[in-house]
N, C-alpha and C positions, 0 to 999 in steps of 0.2 A: 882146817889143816891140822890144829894140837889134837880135834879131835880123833880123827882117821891116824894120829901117830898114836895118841891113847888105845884106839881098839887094836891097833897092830901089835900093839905094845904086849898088850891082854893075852891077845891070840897068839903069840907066839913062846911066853911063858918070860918070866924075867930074865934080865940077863947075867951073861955069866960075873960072878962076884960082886953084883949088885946086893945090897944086904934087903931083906926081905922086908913088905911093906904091912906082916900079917895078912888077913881075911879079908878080900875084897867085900864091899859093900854087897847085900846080892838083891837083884832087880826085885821092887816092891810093884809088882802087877796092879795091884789094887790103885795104888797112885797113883800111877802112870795111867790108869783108865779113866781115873776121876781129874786127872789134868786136862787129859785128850775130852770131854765132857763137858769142862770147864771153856774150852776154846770153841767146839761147834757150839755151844750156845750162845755165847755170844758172838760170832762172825757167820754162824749159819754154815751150811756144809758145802756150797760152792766157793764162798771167801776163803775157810780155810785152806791151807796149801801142807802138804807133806813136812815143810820147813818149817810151819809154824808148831805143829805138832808136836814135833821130834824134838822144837827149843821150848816148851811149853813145859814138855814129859823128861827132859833130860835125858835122852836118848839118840840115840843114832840114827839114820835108816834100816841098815841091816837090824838091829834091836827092834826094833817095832814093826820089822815084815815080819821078823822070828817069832813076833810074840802075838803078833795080833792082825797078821795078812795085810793086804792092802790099807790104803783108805777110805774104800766103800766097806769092807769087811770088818777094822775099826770102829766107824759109823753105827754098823749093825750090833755090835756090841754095846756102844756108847746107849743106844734106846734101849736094851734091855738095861741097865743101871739105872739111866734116867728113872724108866719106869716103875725099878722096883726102890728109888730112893727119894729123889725130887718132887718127879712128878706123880709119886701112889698118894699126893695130898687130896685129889679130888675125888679117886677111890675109896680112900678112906672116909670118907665126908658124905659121899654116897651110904655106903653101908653100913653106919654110924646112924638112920636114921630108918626108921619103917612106912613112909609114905616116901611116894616120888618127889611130891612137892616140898616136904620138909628137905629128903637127901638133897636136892639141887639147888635148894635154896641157901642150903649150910657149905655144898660145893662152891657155889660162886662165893662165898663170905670168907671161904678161908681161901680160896686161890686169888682173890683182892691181899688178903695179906703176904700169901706167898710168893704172888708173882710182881712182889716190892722190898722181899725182905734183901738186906744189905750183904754182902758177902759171897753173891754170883749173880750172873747176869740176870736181867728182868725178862715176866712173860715166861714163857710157853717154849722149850726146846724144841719139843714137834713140830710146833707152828712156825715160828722165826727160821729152824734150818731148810724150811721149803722156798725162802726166798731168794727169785732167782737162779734155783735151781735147773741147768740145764741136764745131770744126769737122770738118765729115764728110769731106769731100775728104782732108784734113791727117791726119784717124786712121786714111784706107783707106791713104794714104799708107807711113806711117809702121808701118803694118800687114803693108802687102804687101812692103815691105823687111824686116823681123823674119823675115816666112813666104819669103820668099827666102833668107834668109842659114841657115833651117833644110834648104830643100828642096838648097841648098848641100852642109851638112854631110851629109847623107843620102845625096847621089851619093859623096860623099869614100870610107863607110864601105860603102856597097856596092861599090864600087870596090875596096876593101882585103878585102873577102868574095871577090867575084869572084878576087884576085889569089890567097888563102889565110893573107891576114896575121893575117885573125880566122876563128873558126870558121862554117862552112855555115847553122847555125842563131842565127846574131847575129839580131836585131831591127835593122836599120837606121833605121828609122822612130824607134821608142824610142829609141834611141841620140842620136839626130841629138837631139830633144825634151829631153834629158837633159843633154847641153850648153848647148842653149838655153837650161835653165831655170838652169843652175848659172851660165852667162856671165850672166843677168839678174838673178838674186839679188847675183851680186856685185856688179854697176854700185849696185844699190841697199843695199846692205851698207857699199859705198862713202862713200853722200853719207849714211849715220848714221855714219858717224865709223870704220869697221874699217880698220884697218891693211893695207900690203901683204903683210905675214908674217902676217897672221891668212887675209887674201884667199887667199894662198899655202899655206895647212893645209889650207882648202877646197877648193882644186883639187886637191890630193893626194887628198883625201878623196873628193870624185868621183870621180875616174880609178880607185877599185878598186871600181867598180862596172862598169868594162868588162871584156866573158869576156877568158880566157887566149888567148892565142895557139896555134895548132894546133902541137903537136908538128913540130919543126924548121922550123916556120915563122921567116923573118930580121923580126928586130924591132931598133928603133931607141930609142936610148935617148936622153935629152933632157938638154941640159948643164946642169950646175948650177950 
């Protein structure tokens, strides 16, 4: 109610002989994106509600359809952030290295520490907002970015077949699946309470399921 008397208040310009209050504050977009961000990551994109958003963002309703449409349109925004801020840790970690199996290997080692570090939710955005999800658009969504970031790792490791860095009879397909499933076990290993040194045993642990390297093939080793 103070608040809808606030926006009325806004909207309609002050009143007469009221002494002036200066330069209203003016909407920090930026914030309010990485609020709204903050809140689907951890309650997932069906828990959240328009209400929590908008007390999240300091906002109103009208302010946040204005600024940013719906909140499946929101949402859509909120993963392009994520992914160019949060979660670019396992891209980076990728490409930071010249074999597939170094890249994945330094992937799963720094998203054990990322997706534990203190100060926003644990795990995996991607992963965690598809729980439960019964909007359809939002789960092909969020769907077709998972099966992207595997048909990703798939080129990576045939690429490293092609080169000789793994042997001729790898499974790339498998392979690529097999990260997937280890980088999503851990997001969710994550938000049940597992440490980044337990995170960190598991990615050790996966990575000797990938074959040997071909006889004098150049292999890269990953810092510790």
């Amino acid at each position: 109610m103070v608040e809808k008397h606030a926006d009325k208040q806004q909207a309609d310009g002050p009143r007469a002989g009221s002494k002036p209050r200066g330069r209203p504050r003016s909407f920090d977009r930026a914030t309010a994106l990485e609020k709204a961000l903050q809140i689907f990551w951890e309650r997932g994109y069906e828990a959240t509600s328009v209400s929590d958003l908008t007390r999240a963002m300091g906002i109103g309703p009208p302010s946040l359809y204005a600024a940013f449409g719906d909140k499946r349109s929101l949402f859509a925004e909120v993963l392009v952030e994520y992914g160019r801020t949060h979660g670019s840790v396992a891209g980076r970690a990728l490409e930071a290295e010249t074999t597939a199996r170094a890249g994945f290997e330094r992937m799963l080692r720094e998203v054990a520490t990322a997706f534990t570090e203190p100060g926003h939710p644990h795990g995996c955005l991607v992963i965690h907002a598809a729980t439960n999800c019964t909007n359809s658009e939002v789960e092909e969504s969020l769907r077709a970015q998972r099966n992207a970031n595997v048909a990703d790792f798939e080129r990576r490791i045939r690429a490293d077949i092609a080169a000789g860095h793994l042997p001729p009879d790898a499974d790339a397909r498998v392979l690529a699946r097999h990260v997937a499933a280890v980088f999503q076990g851990m997001s969710q290993q994550a938000r049940d309470g597992a440490s980044a040194e337990e995170l960190e045993q598991v990615a050790q642990l996966a990575m000797r399921a990938w074959p040997s390297a071909p006889a004098g093939a150049r292999t890269e080793s990953v810092p510790g």
